[in-house]
C-alpha positions as CSV (number, residue, x, y, z in Angstrom):
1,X,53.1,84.7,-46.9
2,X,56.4,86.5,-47.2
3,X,55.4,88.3,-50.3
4,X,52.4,89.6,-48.6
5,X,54.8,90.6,-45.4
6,X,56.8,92.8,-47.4
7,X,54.0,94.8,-48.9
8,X,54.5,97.2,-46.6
9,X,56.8,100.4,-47.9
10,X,59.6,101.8,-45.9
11,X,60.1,101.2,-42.2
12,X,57.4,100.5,-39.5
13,X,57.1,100.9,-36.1
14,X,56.6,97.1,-35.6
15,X,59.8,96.6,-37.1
16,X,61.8,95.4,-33.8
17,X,58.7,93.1,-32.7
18,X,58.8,91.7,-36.2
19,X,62.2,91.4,-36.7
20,X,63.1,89.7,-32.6
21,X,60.0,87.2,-33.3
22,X,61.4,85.8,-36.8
23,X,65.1,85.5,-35.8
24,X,66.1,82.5,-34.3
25,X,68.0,81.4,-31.9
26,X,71.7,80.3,-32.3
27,X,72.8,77.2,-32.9
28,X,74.9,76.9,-29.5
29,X,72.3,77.7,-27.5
30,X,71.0,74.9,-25.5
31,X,67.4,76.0,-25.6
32,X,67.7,75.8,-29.0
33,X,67.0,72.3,-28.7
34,X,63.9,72.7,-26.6
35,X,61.8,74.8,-28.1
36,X,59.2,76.9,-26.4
37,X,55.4,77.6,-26.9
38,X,54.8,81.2,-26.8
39,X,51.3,81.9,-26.9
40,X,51.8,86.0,-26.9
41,X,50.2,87.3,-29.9
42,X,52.6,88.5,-32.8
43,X,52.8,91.5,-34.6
44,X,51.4,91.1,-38.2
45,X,52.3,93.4,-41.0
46,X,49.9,91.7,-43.8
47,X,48.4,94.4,-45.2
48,X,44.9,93.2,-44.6
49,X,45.5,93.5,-40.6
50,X,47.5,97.1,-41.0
51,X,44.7,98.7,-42.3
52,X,42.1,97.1,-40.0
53,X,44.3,98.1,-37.3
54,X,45.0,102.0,-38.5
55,X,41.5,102.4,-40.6
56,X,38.6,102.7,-37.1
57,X,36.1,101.1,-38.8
58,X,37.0,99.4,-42.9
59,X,33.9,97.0,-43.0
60,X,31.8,99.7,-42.9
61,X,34.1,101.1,-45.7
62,X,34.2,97.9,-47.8
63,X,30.3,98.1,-47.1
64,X,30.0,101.8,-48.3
65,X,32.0,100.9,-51.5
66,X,30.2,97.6,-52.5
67,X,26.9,99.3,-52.3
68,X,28.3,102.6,-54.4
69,X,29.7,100.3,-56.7
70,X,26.5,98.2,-57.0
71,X,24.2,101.8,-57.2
72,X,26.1,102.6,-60.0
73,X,26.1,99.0,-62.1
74,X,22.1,99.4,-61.6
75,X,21.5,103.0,-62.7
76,X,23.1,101.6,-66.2
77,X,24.7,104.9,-66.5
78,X,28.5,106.1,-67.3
79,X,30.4,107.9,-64.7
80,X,30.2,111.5,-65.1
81,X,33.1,113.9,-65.5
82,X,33.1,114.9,-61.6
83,X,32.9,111.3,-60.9
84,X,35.9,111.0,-62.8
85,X,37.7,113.6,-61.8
86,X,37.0,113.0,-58.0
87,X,38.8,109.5,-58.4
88,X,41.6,110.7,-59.9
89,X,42.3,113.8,-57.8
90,X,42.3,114.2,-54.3
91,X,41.0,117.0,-51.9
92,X,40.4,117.6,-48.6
93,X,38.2,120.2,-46.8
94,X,38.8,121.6,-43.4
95,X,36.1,123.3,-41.4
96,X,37.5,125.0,-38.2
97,X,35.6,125.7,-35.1
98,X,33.8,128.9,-33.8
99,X,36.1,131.4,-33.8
100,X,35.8,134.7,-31.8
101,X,36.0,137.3,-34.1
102,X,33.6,138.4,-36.7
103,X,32.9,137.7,-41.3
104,X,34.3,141.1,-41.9
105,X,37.6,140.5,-40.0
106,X,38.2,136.7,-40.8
107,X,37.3,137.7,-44.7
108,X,40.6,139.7,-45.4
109,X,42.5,136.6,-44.3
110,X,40.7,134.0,-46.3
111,X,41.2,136.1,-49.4
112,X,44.7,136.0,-48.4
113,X,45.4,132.6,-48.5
114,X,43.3,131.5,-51.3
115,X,46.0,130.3,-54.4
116,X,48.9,130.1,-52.7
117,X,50.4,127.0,-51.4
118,X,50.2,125.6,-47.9
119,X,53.9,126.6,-47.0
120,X,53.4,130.2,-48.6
121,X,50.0,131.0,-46.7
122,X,51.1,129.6,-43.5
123,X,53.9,132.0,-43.7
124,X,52.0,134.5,-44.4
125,X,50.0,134.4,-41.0
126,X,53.0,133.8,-39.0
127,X,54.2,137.4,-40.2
128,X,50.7,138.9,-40.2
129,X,50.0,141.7,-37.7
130,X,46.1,140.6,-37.5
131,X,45.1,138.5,-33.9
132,X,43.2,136.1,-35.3
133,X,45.8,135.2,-38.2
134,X,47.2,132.7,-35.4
135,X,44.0,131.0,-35.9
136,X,44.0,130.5,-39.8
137,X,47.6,129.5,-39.6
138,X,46.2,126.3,-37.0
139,X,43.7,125.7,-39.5
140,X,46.2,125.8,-42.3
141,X,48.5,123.3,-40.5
142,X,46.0,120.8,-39.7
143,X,44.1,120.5,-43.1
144,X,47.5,120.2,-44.0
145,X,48.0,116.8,-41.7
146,X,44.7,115.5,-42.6
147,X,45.7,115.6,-46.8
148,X,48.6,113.8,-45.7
149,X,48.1,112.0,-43.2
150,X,44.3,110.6,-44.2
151,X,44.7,110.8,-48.2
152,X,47.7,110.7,-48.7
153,X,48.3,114.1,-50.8
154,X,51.7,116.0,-51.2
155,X,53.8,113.0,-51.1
156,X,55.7,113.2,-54.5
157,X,58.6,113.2,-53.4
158,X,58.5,110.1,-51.9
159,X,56.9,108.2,-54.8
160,X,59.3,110.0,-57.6
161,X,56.6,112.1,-58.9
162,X,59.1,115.0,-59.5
163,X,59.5,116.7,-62.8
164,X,62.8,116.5,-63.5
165,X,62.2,120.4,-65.3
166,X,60.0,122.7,-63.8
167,X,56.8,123.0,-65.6
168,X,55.1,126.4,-66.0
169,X,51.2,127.4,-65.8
170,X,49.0,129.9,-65.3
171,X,46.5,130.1,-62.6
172,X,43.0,130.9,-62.7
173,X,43.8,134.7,-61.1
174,X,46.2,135.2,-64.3
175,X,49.6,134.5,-62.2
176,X,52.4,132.3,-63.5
177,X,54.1,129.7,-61.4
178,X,56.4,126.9,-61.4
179,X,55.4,124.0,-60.3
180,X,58.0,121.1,-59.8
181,X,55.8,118.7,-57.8
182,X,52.7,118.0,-58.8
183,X,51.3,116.6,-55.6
184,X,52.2,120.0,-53.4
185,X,49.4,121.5,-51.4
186,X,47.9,124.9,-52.5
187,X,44.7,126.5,-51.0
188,X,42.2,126.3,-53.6
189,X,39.1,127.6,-52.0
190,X,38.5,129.6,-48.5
191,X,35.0,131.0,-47.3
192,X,33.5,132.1,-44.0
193,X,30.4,132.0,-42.0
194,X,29.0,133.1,-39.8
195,X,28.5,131.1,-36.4
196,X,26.2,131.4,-32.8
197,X,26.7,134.3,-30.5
198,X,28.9,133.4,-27.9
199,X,27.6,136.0,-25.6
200,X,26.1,139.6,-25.2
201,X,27.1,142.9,-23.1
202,X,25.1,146.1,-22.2
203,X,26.0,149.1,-24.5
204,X,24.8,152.8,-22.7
205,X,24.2,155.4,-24.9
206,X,22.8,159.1,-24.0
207,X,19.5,159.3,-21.9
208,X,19.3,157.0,-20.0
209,X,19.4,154.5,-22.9
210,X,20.7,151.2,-23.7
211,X,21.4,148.3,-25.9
212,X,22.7,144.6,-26.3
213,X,26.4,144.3,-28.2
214,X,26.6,141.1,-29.7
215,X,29.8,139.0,-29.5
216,X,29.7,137.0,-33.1
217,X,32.1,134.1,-34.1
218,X,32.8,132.9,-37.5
219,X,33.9,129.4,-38.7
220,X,36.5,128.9,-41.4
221,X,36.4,126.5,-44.2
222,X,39.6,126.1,-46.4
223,X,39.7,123.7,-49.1
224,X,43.1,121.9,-49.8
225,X,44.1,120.1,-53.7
226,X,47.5,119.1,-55.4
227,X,48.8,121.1,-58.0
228,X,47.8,118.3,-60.5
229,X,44.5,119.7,-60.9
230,X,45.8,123.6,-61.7
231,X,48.2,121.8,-64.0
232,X,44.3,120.0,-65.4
233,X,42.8,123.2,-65.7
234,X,45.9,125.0,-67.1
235,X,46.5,122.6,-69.9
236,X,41.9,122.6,-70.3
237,X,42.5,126.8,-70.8
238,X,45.0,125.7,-73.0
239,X,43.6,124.0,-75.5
240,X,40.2,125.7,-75.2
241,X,42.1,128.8,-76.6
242,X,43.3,127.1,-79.6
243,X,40.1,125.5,-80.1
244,X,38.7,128.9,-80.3
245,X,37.7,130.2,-84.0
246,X,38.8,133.7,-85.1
247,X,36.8,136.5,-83.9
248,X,34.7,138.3,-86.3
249,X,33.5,141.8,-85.6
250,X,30.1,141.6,-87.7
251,X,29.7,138.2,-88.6
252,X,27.3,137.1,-91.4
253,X,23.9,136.9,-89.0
254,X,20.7,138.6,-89.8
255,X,19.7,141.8,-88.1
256,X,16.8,141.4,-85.6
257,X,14.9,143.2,-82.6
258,X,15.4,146.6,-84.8
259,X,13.4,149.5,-83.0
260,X,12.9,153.3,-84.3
261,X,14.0,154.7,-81.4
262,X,16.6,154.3,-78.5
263,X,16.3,151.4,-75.8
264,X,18.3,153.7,-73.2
């Protein structure tokens, strides 16, 4: 029982309940003698009853898992390589709310952000001169809390997974960084859409003429992964390219689809 009390890490914040219900009273104390039946319920810190306390519903989890697992035993098959790849790396996509403003507008700021890393972007639209940049930078911020609050992402530090010497890579856009961490936070995909109307006005023109001006809104989407999987694809580019055979600029293939005259 004491081993599976201490499996949580770091501090709590049931530590002084846990800590005032196991210490004991001293030994001068005459109601040491006497001891009393406190039916008030305790804190726990058993793994088990942590997570059904933070997790809103884990039997239906534990439900959703056994039956994935038990698909998968029956179809006979192998995991494929996304399979794979989704249980080793970890992602997180945000989608924001109608915002009022409109696909062309919001699209300059989502190409922004895409491949730079949480802290960069967020900077980047707290210096922006753009209204609704104040908007992306919320988004930015709480995609951010859900990868580390729900998954778990961009906590190397804390579990030592720090290169002691930077490694470098080159991303997919043809920049070269240093990456340190491998768990930090980078944007890796950003699109828009369009969303409902939120409302019309009267437009006059010449004439005695009018029309209806449209007020659009736009929802964000921004897609959030550790910089384990650019250091995956970097090292897959890698060794693709020395994989490669030489180039040859007329290789040894017969001559086909020969016509007497030009095709353009």
């Amino acid at each position: 029982m004491e081993r599976l009390r201490n499996t949580q890490q770091g501090k709590s914040i049931f530590d002084d309940e846990t800590k005032s219900s196991t210490v004991g009273k001293k030994a001068g104390d005459p109601s040491a003698t006497t001891p009393e039946v406190s039916y008030a319920p305790q804190t726990s810190t058993l793994k088990e009853h942590m997570a059904r306390a933070l997790d809103p519903d884990p039997r239906w989890r534990i439900r959703y898992q056994k039956r994935k697992i038990m698909q998968m035993h029956r179809s006979g098959r192998e995991p494929t390589k996304e399979e794979l790849l989704l249980q080793r790396e970890r992602k997180v996509v945000s989608h924001s709310p109608p915002v009022p403003t409109s696909v062309k507008k919001l699209t300059m700021l989502s190409r922004q952000i895409v491949g730079k890393t949480v802290d960069e972007a967020i900077v980047q639209m707290k210096f922006s001169k753009k209204k609704i940049a104040r908007e992306v930078r919320y988004e930015l911020e709480k995609a951010r809390d859900l990868a580390v609050v729900q998954r778990g992402m961009g906590l190397g530090k804390h579990t030592g997974e720090v290169f002691e010497t930077p490694k470098k890579i080159k991303t997919k856009d043809g920049r070269i960084i240093e990456v340190q961490d491998p768990t930090r936070l980078y944007v890796d995909e950003s699109w828009v859409g369009a969303g409902p109307w939120r409302g019309m006005r009267v437009q006059y023109h010449a004439r005695s003429r009018m029309s209806g001006m449209w007020k659009p809104t736009t929802r964000l989407a921004i897609v959030l992964k550790e910089e384990k999987t650019r250091i995956r694809l970097h090292d897959e580019r890698v060794e693709k390219q020395k994989k490669a055979k030489p180039w040859v600029h007329l290789p040894n293939r017969p001559v086909t689809a020969q016509r007497p005259y030009y095709t353009w």
